[in-house]
Every structure is written in C-alpha cells, then in structure tokens.
VMD Tcl script that draws the C-alpha trace (Angstrom):
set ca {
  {28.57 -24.19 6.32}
  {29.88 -21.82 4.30}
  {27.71 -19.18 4.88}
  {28.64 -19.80 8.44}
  {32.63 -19.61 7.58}
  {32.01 -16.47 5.54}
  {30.09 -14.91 8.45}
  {33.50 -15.74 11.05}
  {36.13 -14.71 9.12}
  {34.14 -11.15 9.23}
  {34.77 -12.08 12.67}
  {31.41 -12.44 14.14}
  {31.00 -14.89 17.07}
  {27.83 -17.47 16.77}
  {24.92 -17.65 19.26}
  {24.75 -20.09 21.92}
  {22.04 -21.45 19.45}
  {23.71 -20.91 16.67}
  {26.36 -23.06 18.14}
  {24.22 -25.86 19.32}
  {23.01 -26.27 15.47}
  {26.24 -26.33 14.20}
  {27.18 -28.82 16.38}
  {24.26 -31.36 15.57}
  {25.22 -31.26 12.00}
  {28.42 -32.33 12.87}
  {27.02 -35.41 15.11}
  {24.89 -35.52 12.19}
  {27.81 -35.98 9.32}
  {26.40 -32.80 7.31}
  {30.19 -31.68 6.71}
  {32.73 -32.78 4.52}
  {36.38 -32.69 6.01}
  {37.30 -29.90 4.38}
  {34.51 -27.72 5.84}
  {35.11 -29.47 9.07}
  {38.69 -28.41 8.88}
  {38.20 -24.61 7.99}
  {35.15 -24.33 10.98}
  {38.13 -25.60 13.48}
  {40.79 -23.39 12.46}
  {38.53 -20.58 12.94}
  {39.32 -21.27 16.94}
  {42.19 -20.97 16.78}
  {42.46 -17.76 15.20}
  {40.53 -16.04 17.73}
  {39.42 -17.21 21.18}
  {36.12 -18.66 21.58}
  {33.41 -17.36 23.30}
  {31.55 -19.10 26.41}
  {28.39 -18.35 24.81}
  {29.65 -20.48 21.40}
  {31.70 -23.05 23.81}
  {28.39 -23.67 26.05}
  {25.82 -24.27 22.82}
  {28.49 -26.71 21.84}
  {28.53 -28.08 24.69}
  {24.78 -28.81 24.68}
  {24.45 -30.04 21.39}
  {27.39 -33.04 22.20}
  {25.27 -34.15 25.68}
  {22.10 -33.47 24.18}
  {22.89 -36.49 21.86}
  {25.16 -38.34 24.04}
  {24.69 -42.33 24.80}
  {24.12 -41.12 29.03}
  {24.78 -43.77 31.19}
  {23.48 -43.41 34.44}
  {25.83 -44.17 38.15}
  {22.80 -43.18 40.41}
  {23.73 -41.80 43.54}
  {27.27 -42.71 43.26}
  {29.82 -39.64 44.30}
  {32.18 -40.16 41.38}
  {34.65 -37.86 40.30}
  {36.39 -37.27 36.84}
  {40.11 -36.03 36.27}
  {41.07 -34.35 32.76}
  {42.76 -32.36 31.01}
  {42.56 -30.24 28.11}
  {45.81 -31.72 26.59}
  {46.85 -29.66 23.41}
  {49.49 -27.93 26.16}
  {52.79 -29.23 23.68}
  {54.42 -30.51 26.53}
  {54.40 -34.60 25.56}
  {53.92 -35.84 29.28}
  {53.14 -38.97 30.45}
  {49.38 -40.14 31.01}
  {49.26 -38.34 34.52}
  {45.55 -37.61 34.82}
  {44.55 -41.19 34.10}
  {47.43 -42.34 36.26}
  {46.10 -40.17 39.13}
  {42.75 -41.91 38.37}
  {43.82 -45.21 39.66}
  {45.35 -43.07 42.80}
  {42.03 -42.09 43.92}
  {40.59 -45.10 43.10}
  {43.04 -46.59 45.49}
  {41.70 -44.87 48.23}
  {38.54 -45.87 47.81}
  {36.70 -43.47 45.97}
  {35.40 -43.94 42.70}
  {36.26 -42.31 39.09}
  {34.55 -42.02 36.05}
  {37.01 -40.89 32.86}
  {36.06 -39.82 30.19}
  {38.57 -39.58 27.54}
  {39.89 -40.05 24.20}
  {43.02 -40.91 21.50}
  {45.77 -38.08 21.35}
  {44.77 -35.71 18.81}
  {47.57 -33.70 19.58}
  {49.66 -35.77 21.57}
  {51.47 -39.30 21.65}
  {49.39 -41.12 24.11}
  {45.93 -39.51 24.91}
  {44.01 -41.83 27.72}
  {42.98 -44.16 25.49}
  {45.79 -45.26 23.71}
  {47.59 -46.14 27.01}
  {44.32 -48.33 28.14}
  {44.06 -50.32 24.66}
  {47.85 -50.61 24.94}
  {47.55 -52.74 28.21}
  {44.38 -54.54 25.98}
  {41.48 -52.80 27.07}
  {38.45 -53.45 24.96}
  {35.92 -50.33 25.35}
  {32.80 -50.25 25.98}
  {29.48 -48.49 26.07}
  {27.65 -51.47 27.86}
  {26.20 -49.95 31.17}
  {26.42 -53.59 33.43}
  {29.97 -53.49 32.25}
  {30.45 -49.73 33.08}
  {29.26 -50.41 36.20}
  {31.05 -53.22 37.42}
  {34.15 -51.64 36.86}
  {33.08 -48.80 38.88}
  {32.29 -50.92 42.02}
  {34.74 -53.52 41.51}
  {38.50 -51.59 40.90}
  {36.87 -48.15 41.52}
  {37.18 -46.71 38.06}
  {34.81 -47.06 35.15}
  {36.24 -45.54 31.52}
  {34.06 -44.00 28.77}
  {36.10 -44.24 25.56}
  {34.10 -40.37 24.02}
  {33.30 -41.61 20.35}
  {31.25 -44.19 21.70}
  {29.10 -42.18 23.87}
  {29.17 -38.24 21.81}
  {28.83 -39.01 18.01}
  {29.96 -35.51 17.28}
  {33.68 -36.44 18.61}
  {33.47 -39.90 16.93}
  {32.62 -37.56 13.71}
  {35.70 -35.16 13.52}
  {38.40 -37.36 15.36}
  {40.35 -37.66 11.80}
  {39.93 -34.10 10.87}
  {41.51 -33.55 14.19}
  {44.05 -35.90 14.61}
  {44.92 -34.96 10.77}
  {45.55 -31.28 12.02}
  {47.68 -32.55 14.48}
  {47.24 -29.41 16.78}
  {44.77 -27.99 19.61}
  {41.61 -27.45 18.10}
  {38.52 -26.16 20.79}
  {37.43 -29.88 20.92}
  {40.10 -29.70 23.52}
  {38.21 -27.80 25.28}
  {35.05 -29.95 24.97}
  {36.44 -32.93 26.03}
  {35.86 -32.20 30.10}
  {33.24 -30.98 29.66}
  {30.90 -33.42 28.18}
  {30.83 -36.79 30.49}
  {28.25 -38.50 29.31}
  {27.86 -39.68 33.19}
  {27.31 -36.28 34.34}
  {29.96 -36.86 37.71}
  {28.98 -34.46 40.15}
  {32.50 -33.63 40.76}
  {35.76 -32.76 38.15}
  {39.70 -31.91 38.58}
  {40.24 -30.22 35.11}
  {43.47 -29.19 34.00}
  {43.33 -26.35 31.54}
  {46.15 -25.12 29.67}
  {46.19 -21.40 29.85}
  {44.29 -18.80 32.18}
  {41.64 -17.47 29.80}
  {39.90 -20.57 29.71}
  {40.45 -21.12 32.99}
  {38.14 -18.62 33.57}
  {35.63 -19.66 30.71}
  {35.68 -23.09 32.67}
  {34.85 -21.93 36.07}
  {32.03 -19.79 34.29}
  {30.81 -22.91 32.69}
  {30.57 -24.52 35.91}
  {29.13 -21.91 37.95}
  {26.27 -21.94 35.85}
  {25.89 -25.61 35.52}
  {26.28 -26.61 39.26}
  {29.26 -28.44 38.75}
  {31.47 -29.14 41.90}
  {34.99 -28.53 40.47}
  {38.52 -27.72 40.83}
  {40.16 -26.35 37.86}
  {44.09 -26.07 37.54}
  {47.16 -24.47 35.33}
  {50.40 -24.75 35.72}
  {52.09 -21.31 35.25}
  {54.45 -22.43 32.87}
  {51.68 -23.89 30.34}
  {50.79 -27.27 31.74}
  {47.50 -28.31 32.09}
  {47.79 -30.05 35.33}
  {49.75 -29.80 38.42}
  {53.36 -30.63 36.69}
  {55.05 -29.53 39.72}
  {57.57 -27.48 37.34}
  {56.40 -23.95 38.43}
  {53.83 -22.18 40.32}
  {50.50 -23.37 39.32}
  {46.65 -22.16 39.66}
  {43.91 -23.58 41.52}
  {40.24 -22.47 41.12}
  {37.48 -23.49 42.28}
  {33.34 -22.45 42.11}
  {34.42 -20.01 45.19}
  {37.93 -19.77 45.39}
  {41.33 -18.82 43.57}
  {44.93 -19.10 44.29}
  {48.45 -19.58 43.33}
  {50.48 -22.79 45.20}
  {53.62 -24.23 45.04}
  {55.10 -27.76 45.06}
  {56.58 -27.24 48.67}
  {53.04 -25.96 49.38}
  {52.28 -30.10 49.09}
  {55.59 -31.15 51.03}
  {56.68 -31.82 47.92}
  {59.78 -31.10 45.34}
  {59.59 -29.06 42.43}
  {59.88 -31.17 39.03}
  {61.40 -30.43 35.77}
  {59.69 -30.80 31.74}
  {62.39 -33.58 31.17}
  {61.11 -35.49 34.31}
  {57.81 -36.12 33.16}
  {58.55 -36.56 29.69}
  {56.29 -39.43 28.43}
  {58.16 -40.82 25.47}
  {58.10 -40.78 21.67}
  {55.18 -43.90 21.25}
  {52.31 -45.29 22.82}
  {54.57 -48.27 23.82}
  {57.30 -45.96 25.89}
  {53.62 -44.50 26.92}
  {52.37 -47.69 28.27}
  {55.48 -47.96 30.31}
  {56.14 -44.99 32.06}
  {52.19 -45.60 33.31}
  {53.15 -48.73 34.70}
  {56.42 -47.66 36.65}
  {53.99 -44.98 38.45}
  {51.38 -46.70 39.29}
  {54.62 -49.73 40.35}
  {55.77 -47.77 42.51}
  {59.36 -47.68 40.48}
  {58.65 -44.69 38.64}
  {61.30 -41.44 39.62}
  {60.04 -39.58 42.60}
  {59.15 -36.69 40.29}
  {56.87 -38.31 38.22}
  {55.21 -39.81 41.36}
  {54.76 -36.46 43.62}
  {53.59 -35.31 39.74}
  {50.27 -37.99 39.93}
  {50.17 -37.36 43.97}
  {49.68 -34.23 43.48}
  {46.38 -34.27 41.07}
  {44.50 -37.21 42.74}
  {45.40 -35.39 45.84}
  {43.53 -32.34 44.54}
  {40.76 -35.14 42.98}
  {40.62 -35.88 46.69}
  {40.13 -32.57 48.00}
  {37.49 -31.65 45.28}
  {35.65 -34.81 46.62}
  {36.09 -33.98 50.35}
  {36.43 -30.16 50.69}
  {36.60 -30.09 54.42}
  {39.98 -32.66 54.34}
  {43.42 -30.14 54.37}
  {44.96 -30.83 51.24}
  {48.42 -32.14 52.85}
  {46.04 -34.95 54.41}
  {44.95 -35.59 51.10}
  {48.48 -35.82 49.52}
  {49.22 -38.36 52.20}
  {45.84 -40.81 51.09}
  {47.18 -40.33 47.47}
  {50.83 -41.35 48.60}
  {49.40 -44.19 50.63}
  {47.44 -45.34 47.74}
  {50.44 -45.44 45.84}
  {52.98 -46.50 47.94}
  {51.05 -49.36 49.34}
  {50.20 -50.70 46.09}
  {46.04 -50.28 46.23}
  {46.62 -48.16 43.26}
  {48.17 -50.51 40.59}
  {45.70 -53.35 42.44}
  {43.03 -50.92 41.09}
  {44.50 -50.94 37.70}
  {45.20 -54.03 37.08}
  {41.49 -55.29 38.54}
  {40.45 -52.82 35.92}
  {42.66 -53.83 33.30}
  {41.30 -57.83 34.03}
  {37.77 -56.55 33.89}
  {37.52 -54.53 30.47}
  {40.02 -57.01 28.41}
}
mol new
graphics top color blue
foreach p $ca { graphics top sphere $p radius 0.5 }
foreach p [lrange $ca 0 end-1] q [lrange $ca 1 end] { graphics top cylinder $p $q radius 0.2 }
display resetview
C-alpha cells in the first residue's frame, strides 16, 4: 500500500486493474486502518476516475454473496448520501411507495457513514433483523414488495472499511460505490448523485454495463429530487433540467425535509410519511422519487401519471401496508 500511496500523491490515477487489486485486498483485510484511511482521503483530494471507480466496482461484485430474483423486474432507489444536507430517509421511504403500487424493490443499502440515519439504521430502528438468507430475501420481495440487502453482509470489502469510514465522518468514494454494487444485479436503478461530475461518471458506468437507469441531482446539492430547486434528470438516452411544478407539485425548502438530530427523530419522520401525517413537503419530496422509480420501470407511462400511482400509493395507505408487512416479515 504504500508504494501505491506514494505513487497518488505524485498524482497518478490507478488502472482499472490496478483498482480491482486494490480493492480485493481490502475485502481481503491486507490494510491496517491507517493505510485504509490515507488510500480514502486520496479521493477526495482529487476526483476519481471512471476507469479507477469501475475496477472497484468489479472487485466488490466479483466477491459479493449474489443472490439471485430470476426474472423478477425489480428496481433499486439510492443515493450517494455524503450531500451534508441531514434529510430524512427519502429514498427508502420512496421504496415502500413503489412497492405500494405493486412493483417490486430491491435496496441495497447501508449505516450513515456520513449522515444520522443511513437506510439501515432507520430499518433496525423499527427492529429489523438483516439478512443474507435467499428464502427470506425472497419472501419479502413477493410478499410486501420490497426485499433489503443490508451491504456488509453481501460485499466484504464494505463490511471491511465501514469504521475507517464512519470514523472519518465525511464522503469518502465508497459513496459512490454504494449504487453501484447490488449484489442482486436489478435491471433497473433511480440513483441520486450529489453533484454533476459524477453524474456523468454514473451514466458512463451504466452505458457500458446495460443498466436501465435514471440518475438525478438536485441543483442545489441534493442527491435526490428534494424539490428545493431545479434538479437533473439523466437517463442512458436522455438529459434535462425539471422543476417541482413540472410534477404538479410545490417547491420545498432544506428545513422541510430536515430529518432530525438521531436515528430515533429518524425513525419518526419515516413513519409520518409513509402515515400519511407527514407535512405535504416531505410527502410530494418521496412522491416525487418513486414517481421517477416508476417511470424508470415503465418508460412509456408520462411521468405526471406516475406521480399520481405514487400519491395513490401513499395516500391510500398500500404504502405503509407494504412497510409494515415488511417490517413483520424481517423482525
């Protein structure tokens, strides 16, 4: 490792094989924290490349625990996080959304490393055990529409540096690994990104891979649809900037969708969306995404017919009956 560390700070960029090594020996345990620690702040003095980003990116599914859904048209909705903005659990609310309509999810996601509440500290709040048992995964999956992968169980590599991380308490380019290594494989994503330039590095990634996603910013640093400015929707053949009255809906400010302080206040903002009770703004906030996890699922459906399923779903309660199924099935 230090050879390699020497080699960066000359500011030379790694191989895409060069990359996929690196990344083995960290599934593999071959670095000490410390090392571990200097490799990631590396990223973050300079932006990484996709050739670097892609051989990690095959080294973490290379050794992942796959489970397999079949033929099953599942979709998964994520977000970088690391965008400083402390918001509520909206992607894994929006989750339940489109699983209220019928379609079905499969998450992949983690603690906070940089944040209060990352998607799995607001699932093992409500009691969720984890698991990596495939009868178990799928169950969920065809009984409440959602099936969660908790990522140290199923990518050793993140299980590896998860203290190093959450001891850095900042975005590190795991962030940017995270959607992009389901173990399942989904044949369709809604990642949120939180700044252009790997917006681009994402639809790249994609592109190559075959990957039937829709990728989205928020102008003002989010990365989701926060409803709080302009935001940025790409897909494998399109681009373009929307508003929130593009959706029928109204535009939200940062305090609205503030999430709280712990994983408690967390746990119960989640439930007042997916209630129903939650303020209008942080509703439209989760309509919006699994509205756009809708369209990225069924391209030929306008997107303000998709807003209304996701609003139906919510409104009608099929949502947070797909929750709490969920919640009943993995406790």
């Amino acid at each position: 490792m230090n050879k390699i560390l020497s080699n960066l700070f000359e500011h030379k960029s790694l191989t895409r094989e060069e990359a996929h090594d690196i990344m083995l020996n960290i599934a593999d345990g071959k670095y000490n924290d410390n090392q571990l620690s200097a490799f990631m702040t590396v990223f973050l003095m300079r932006s990484i490349t996709p050739d670097e980003l892609t051989g990690f990116r095959d080294a973490i599914l290379q050794r992942r625990v796959a489970v397999d859904f079949g033929d099953a048209d599942t979709i998964d909705i994520v977000g970088t996080g690391g965008d400083g903005k402390n918001t509520f659990n909206i992607s894994t609310a929006s989750c339940f959304v489109v699983a209220g309509t019928g379609r079905k999810v499969v998450k992949h996601g983690n603690y906070g490393a940089s944040s209060v509440s990352g998607a799995s500290n607001v699932l093992e709040e409500h009691g969720v055990k984890f698991t990596a048992d495939p009868d178990k995964l799928h169950r969920s999956l065809e009984e409440c529409g959602v099936s969660f992968l908790h990522a140290p169980f199923f990518s050793p590599a993140l299980k590896s540096v998860g203290p190093v991380r959450r001891s850095l308490k900042m975005r590190t380019f795991f962030n940017m690994l995270g959607p992009l290594v389901n173990p399942t494989l989904p044949k369709n994503q809604l990642l949120g990104v939180y700044n252009l330039k790997l917006m681009r590095l994402y639809r790249y990634i994609a592109q190559n891979e075959g990957i039937n996603c829709t990728i989205v910013h928020s102008l003002d640093g989010y990365d989701e649809i926060s409803l709080t400015s302009p935001f940025k929707v790409v897909t494998n053949s399109s681009e373009k900037v929307m508003e929130a009255k593009d959706l029928g809906l109204d535009t939200a400010t940062q305090k609205d969708l503030y999430g709280g302080d712990t994983v408690r206040e967390a746990a119960e903002v989640f439930d007042s969306v997916l209630s129903n009770k939650a303020s209008d703004a942080k509703k439209n906030c989760v309509i919006a995404n699994a509205a756009f996890a809708i369209h990225t699922l069924n391209p030929e459906l306008p997107i303000a017919s998709a807003v209304r399923e996701a609003r139906e779903s919510l409104e009608s309660g099929a949502a947070f009956d797909s929750f709490r199924k969920f919640v009943e099935l993995n406790s």
